[in-house]
C-alpha positions in Angstrom: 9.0 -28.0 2.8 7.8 -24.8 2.4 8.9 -22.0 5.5 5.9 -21.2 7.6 7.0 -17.3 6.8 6.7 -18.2 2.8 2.7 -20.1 3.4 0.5 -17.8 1.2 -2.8 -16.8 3.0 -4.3 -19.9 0.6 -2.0 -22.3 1.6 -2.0 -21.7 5.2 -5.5 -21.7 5.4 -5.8 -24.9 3.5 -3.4 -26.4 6.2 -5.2 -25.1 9.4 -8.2 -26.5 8.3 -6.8 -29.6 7.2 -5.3 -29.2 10.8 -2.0 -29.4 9.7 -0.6 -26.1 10.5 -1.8 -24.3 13.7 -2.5 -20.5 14.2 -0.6 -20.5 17.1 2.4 -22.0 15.6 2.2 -19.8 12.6 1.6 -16.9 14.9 5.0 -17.9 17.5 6.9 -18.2 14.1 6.3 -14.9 12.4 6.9 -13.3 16.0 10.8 -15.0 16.7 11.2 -13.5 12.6 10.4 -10.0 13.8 12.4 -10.6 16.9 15.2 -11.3 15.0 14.7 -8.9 11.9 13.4 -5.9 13.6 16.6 -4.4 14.9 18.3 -3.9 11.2 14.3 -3.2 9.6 12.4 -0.8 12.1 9.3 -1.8 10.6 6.9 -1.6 13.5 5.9 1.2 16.1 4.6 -1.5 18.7 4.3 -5.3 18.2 1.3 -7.2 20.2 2.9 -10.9 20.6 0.3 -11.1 23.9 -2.6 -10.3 21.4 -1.3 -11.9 18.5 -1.2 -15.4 20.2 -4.6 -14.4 21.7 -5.9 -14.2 18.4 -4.3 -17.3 17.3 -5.5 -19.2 20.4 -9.0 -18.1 19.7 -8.9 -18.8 15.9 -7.3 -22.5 17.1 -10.6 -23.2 19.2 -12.8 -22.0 16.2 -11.3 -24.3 13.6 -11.6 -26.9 16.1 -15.4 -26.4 16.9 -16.0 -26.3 13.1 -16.6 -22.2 12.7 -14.8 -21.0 9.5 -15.1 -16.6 9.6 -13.3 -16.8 5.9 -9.9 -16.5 4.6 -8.4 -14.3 7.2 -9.0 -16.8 10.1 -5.9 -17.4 12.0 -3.8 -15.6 9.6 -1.6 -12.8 11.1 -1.1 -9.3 9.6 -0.7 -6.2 10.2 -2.0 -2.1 10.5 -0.2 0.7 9.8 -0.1 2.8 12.8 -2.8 5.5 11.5 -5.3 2.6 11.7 -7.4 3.3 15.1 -7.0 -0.1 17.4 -8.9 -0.2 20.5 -6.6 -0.7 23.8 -3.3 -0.1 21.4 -1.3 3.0 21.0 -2.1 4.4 17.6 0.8 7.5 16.9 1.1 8.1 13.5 4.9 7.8 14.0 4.4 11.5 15.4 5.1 12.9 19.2 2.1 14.8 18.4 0.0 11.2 19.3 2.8 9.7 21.1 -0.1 8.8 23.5 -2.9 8.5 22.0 -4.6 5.2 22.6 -8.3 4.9 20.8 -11.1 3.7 22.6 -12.3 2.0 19.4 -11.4 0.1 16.4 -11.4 1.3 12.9 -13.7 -0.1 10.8 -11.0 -2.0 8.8 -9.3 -3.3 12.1 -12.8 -4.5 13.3 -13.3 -6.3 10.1 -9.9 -8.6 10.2 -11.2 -9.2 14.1 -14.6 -10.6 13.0 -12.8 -12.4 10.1 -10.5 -14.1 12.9 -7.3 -12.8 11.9 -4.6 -12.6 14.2 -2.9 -9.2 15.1 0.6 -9.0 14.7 1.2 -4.8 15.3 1.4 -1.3 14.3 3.6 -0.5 11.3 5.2 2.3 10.8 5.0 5.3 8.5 6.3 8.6 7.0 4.7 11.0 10.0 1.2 11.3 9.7 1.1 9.6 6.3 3.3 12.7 4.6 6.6 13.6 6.5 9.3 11.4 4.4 11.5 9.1 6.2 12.8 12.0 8.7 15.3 10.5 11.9 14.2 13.3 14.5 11.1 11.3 15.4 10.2 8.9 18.6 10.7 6.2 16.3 13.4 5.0 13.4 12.3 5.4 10.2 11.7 1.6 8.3 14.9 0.6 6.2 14.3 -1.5 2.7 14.7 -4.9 2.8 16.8 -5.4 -0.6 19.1 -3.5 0.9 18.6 -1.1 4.6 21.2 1.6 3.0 17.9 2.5 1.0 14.4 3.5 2.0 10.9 2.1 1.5 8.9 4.4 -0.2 5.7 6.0 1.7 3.9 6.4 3.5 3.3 2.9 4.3 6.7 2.2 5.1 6.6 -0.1 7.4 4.2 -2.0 5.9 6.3 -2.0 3.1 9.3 -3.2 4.9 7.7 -6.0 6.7 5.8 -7.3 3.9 9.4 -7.9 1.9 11.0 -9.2 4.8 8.6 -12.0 5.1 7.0 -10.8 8.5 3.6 -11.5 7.4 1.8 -12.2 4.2 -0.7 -8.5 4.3 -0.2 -5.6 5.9 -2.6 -2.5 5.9 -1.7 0.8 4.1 -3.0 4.0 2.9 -2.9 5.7 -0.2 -3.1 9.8 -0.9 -0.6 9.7 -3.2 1.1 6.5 -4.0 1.6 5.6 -0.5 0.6 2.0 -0.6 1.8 1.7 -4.4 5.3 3.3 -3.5 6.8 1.0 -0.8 5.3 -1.7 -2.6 7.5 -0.5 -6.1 10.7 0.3 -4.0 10.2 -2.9 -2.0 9.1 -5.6 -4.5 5.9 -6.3 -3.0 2.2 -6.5 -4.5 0.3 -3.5 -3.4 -3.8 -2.2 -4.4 -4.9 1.0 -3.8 -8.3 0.1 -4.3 -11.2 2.4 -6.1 -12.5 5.4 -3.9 -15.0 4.2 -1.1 -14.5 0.8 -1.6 -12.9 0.1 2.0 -14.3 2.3 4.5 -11.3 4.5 6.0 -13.8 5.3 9.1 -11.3 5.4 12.1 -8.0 5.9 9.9 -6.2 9.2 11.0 -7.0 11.0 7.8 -4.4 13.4 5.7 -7.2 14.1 2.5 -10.8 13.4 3.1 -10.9 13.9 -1.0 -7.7 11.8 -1.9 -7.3 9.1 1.0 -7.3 5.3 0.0 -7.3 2.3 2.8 -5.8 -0.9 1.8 -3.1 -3.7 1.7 0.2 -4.3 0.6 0.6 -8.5 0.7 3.5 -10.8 -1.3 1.2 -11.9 -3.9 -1.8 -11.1 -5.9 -3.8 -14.1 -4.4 -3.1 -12.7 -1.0 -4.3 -9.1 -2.2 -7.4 -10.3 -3.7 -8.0 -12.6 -0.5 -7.4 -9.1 1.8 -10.1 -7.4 -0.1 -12.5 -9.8 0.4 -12.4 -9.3 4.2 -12.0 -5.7 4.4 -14.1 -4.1 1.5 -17.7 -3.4 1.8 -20.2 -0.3 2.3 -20.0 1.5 5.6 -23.3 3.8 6.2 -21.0 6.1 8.6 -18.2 6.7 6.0 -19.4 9.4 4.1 -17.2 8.5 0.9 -18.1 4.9 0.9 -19.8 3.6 -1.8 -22.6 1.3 -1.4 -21.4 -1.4 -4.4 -22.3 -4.8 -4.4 -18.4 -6.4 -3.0 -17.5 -9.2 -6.2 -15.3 -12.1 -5.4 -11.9 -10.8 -5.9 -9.9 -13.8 -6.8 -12.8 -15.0 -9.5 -10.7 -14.1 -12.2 -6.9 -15.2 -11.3 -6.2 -17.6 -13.3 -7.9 -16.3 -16.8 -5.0 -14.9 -18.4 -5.1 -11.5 -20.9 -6.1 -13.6 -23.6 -8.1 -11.0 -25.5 -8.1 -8.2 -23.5 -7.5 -4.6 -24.3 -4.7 -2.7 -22.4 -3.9 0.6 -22.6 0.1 1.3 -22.6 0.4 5.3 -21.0 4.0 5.4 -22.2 4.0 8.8 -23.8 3.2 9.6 -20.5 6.3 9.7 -19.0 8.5 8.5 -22.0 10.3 12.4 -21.6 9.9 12.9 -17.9 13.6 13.8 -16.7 13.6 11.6 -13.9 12.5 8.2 -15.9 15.5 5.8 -15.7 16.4 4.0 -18.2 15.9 0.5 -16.2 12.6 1.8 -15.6 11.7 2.2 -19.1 13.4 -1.0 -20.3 11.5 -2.9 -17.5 8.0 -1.6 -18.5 8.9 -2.3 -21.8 9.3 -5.9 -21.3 6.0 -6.0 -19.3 3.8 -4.8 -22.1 5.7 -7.4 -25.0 5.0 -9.5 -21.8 1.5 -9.0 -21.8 1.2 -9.1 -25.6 2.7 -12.6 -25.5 0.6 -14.1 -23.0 -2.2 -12.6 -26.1 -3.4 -9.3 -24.8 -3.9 -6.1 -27.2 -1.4 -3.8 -26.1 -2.1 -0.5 -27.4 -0.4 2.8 -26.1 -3.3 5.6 -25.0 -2.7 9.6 -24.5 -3.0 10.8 -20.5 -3.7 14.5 -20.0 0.1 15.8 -18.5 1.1 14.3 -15.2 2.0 17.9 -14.1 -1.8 19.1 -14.1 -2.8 15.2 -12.2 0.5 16.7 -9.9 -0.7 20.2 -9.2 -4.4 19.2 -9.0 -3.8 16.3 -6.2 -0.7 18.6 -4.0 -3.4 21.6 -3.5 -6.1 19.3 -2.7 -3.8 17.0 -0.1 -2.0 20.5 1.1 -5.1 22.6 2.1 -7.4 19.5 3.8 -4.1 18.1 5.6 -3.2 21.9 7.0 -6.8 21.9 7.9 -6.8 18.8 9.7 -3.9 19.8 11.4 -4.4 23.6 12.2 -5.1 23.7 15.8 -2.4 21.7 16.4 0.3 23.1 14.4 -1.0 26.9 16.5 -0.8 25.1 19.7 2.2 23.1 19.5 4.2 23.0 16.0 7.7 21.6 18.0 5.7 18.4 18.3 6.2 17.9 14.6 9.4 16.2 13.0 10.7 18.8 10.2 9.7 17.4 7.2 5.8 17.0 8.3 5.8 20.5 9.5 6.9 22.1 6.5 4.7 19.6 3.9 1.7 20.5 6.3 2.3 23.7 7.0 2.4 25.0 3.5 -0.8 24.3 3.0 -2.1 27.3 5.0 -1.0 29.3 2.0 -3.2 27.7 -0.2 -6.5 29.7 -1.2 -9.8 28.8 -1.6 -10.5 29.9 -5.4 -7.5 27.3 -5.8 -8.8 24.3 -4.3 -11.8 25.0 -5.8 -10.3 25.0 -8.6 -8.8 21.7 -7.9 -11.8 20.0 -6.8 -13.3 21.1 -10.4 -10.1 19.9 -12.1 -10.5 16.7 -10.5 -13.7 15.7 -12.2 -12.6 17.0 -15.8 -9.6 14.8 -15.0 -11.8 11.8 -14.2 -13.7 12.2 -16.7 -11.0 12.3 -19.4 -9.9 9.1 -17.9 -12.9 7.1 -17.7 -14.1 7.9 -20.8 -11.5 7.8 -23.1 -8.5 5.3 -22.4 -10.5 3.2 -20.0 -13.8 3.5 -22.1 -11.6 2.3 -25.0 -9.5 0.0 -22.6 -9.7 -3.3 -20.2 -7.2 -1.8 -17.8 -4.0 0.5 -18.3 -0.1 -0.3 -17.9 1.2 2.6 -16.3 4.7 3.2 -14.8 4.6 2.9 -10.0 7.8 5.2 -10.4 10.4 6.1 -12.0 13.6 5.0 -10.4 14.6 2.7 -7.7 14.4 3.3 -3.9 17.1 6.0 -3.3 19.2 6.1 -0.4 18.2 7.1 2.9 21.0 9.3 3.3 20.3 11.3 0.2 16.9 12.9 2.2 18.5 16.2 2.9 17.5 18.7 6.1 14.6 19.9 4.5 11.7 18.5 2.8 11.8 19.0 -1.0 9.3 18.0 -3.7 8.6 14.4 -4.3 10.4 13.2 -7.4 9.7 9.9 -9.4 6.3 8.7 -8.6 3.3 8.6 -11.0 0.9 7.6 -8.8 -0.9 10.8 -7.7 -2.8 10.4 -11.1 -5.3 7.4 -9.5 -5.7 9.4 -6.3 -7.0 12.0 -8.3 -9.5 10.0 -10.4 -9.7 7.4 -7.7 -9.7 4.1 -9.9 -8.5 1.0 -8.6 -4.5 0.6 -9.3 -2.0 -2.5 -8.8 1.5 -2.2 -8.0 3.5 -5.5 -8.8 6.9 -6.1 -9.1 8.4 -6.5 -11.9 12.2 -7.2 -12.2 15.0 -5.5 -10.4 17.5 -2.5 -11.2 20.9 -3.2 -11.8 21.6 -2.8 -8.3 19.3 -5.5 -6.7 16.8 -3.1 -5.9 13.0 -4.0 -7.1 11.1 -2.2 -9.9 7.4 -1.8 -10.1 4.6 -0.8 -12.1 0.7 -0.1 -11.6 -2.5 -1.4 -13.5 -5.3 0.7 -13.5 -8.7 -0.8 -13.5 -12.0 1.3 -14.4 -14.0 1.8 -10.8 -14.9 -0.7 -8.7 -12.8 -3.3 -11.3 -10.2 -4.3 -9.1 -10.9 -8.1 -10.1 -9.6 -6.8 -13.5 -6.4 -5.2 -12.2 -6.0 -8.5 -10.3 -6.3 -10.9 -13.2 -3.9 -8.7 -15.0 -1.7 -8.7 -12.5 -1.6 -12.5 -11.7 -1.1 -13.4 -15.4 2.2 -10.7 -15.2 2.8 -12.3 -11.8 3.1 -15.5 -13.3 5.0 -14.7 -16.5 7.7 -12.5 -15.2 8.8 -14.6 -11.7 9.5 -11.8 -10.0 6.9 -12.2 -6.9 9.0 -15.1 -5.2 12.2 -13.3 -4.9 12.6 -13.1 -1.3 15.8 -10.3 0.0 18.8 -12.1 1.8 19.0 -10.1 5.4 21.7 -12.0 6.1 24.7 -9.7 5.4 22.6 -6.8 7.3 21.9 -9.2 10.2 25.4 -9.9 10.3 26.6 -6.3 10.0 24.3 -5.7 13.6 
């Protein structure tokens, strides 16, 4: 028999409304896991067993009275602690909101309420979606699951972490930069940073109006696509949502590549220093992968990742320094080291240069949607370019961020899928995106299902047995 912790969203919801499976059980379940787990893992800020079973108990009474809100209903997940919950301490990981406890929901958060999901906690996160995985914070920073010498990834590392562990089957993250794609590469999770304005970020402490992204990081591609359905959708008072028809996400996961056109960006980072050579060997494989299963592999030329790099830091730099200016005046001690410095530098960013940025950003776009994705189903692009290094190699002060090629989609903002895709000679889990032209994340998602299902990588579970031991 399958573990209640190892139930996809489908086939737990199949079982509750067979009547099979409760909520409630499910729900007491996943909270003795994190009970037991969360001492080696630090993946939450705050866990809500007294709502969590409140939601369950409710989402019980509604399958029993015959009221079905969708795929979410009675299924528990979780929020990354910049989403805004109503009554619940929201922090950021940051002594700067230590306290803060919103008087409303984010727009997201109401969403998995109204779909009757059941709310397991905050998660946590590099500080204020940037800092790195820093120890002089209120709170531990969230430790890999594959193995807790290493980190997550960010900035949804907790959500990272607890997806990995089994704690839940989708977990809320946010994306400026790669932080939803990241942990999800480093941790061997599925992760979508869906197109720009597809999920309302309205109530979601924000670290780039231009570059931010809301959405989940789950253990499977059916879970992802099943997450979207419930949170995506046009939001009038988000002024970067897009008012798109929402499609049904899963239509498409089970019709194979057969035919389809995929655009391999290796010459994009084929020469980058840092690319390692299990990297390269691993997304190797996954385009011959692809091939076999009868898609057209063909590689496509990228503008350089360091104009993406430079055009997406100045843009993040000066709207995060200007969301945090008062603040860092009034109290910059507040701030663990590694967020002050990221933030801070980008008061020294001028105005003729994110300007310039902004206008970079459409060429960029442009170059993108109209040549390899014009000529292109989807892309195969690398997540990053090595494993999850060690915790203990983050040093006093923050340095540059090394290894990820994810900025690029943040930039453009088209939909992107990180999946796993085999491991590093180490254990540790390797990744890489797909990139979908906008508002095609059902394409991403039938590409990534098909890999999903070819490569076996998805149902590799890490054993937190030695660490548990160790505690």
């Amino acid at each position: 028999m399958t573990a209640l912790h190892d139930l996809s969203i489908a086939e737990a919801g199949i079982k509750l409304r067979e009547g099979a499976l409760t909520s409630t059980a499910l729900t007491e379940a996943l909270l003795a896991r994190i009970t037991e787990m969360e001492p080696v893992l630090n993946a939450f800020i705050t866990v809500t067993p007294e709502r969590a079973l409140a939601d369950a108990k409710q989402a019980d009474a509604d399958f029993a009275a015959g009221i079905d809100k969708g795929p979410m209903q009675g299924i528990p997940y979780g929020l990354k602690d910049i989403y805004g919950t109503a009554g619940i301490r929201t922090t950021c990981h940051s002594r700067v909101l230590l306290d803060n406890v919103p008087d409303e929901d984010c727009v997201v958060e109401q969403k998995f309420k109204d779909g009757g999901g059941v709310l397991l906690g905050k998660l946590g996160t590099f500080e204020f979606a940037l800092g790195g995985p820093a120890f002089d914070l209120p709170f531990p920073p969230a430790r890999n699951p594959w193995n807790t010498d290493h980190q997550t990834g960010g900035s949804s590392s907790g959500s990272g972490a607890a997806i990995a562990a089994s704690y839940m089957r989708t977990a809320m993250g946010s994306d400026t930069g790669g932080s939803i794609r990241g942990p999800a590469a480093y941790c061997g999770t599925v992760g979508i940073k869906p197109t720009y304005g597809r999920v309302s970020r309205r109530g979601i402490f924000p670290l780039s109006y231009t570059l931010d992204h809301a959405g989940p990081l789950t253990q499977s591609v059916e879970d992802a696509a099943l997450t979207m359905q419930v949170i995506s959708g046009h939001d009038p008072l988000d002024p970067a949502s897009a008012d798109v028809p929402v499609p049904n996400f899963s239509e498409g996961l089970d019709a194979g590549v057969q035919g389809l056109r995929i655009g391999y960006t290796r010459a994009f980072y084929i020469h980058n220093e840092m690319a390692n050579p299990e990297i390269i060997a691993a997304l190797d494989k996954t385009a011959e992968t692809l091939a076999g299963l009868g898609a057209d592999v063909v590689e496509v030329d990228m503008p350089s990742w360091e104009l993406f790099q430079a055009c997406g830091s100045t843009i993040m730099s000066s709207e995060a320094y200007t969301i945090h200016e008062a603040d860092l005046k009034t109290r910059p001690t507040a701030y663990g080291r590694y967020a002050y410095q990221r933030i801070i530098a980008g008061g020294l960013v001028s105005a003729s240069d994110y300007i310039n940025a902004l206008r970079l950003r459409r060429e960029l776009t442009d170059i993108v949607n109209s040549g390899p994705l014009t000529a292109c189903d989807a892309l195969l692009a690398p997540t990053g370019l090595t494993p999850a290094n060690r915790l203990d190699d983050f040093g006093r002060d923050a340095g540059p961020w090394k290894g990820m090629l994810t900025m690029v989609y943040n930039v453009t903002g088209n939909p992107a899928l990180s999946v796993p895709i085999g491991f590093s000679a180490n254990g540790l889990p390797l990744g890489c995106q797909i990139v979908g032209r906008p508002f095609d994340e059902v394409m991403c998602f039938r590409v990534g299902a098909a890999l999903e299902a070819a490569l076996g990588v998805a149902s590799s579970r890490p054993d937190l047995a030695p660490a548990l031991a160790a505690e």
